[in-house]
C-alpha positions as CSV (number, residue, x, y, z in Angstrom):
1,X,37.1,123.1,84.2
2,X,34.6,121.1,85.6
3,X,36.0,118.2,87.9
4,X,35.1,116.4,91.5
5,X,36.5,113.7,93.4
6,X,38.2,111.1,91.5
7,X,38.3,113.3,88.3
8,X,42.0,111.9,86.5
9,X,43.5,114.9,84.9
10,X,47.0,116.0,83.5
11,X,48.8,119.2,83.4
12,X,48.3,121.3,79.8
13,X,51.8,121.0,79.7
14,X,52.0,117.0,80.0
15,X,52.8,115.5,82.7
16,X,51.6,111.9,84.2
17,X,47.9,111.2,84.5
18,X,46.5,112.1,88.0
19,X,43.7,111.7,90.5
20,X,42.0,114.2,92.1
21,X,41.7,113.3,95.7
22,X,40.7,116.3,97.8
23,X,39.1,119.4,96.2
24,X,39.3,123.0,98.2
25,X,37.2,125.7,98.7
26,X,39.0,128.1,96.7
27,X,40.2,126.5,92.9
28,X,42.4,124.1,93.8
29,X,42.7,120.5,94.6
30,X,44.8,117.9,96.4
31,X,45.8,115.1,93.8
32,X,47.8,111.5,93.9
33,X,50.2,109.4,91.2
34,X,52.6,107.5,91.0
35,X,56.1,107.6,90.1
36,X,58.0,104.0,90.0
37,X,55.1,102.5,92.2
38,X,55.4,105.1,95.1
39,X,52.3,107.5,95.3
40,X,53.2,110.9,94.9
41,X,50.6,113.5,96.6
42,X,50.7,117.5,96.0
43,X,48.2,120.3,95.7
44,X,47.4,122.7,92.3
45,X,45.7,124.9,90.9
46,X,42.9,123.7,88.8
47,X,43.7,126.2,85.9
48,X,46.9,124.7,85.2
49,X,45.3,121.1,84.6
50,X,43.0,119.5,81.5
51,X,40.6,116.1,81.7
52,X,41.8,113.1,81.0
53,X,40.6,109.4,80.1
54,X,41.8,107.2,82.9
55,X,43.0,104.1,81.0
56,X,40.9,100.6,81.2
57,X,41.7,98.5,83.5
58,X,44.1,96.2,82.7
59,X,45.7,98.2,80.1
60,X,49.6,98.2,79.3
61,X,51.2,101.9,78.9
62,X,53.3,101.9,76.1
63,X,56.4,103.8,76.4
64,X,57.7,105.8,73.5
């Protein structure tokens, strides 16, 4: 998977939409979300994840 700084991507097994914020040597990557409006930081392996559209600005989530 080809990403860099500021990438959003999600886990292939779902999971909320998240920001790459740090990216290491080896194939991993430091990324940021948010969970009830507190940022939630952790690093992953890059395998493990898939790209992702961020949504537009402004957009409303809809919750099903």
């Amino acid at each position: 998977m080809q990403v860099m700084f500021g990438s959003v991507v999600s886990f292939k097994s779902g999971g909320p939409l998240m920001t790459i914020e740090e990216l290491a040597e080896r194939a991993d990557a430091r990324f940021a979300w948010f969970v009830d409006q507190a940022v939630q930081r952790e690093w992953f392996a890059l395998v493990a994840l898939q790209p992702q559209v961020p949504p537009k600005a402004g957009a409303k989530k809809v919750v099903k």
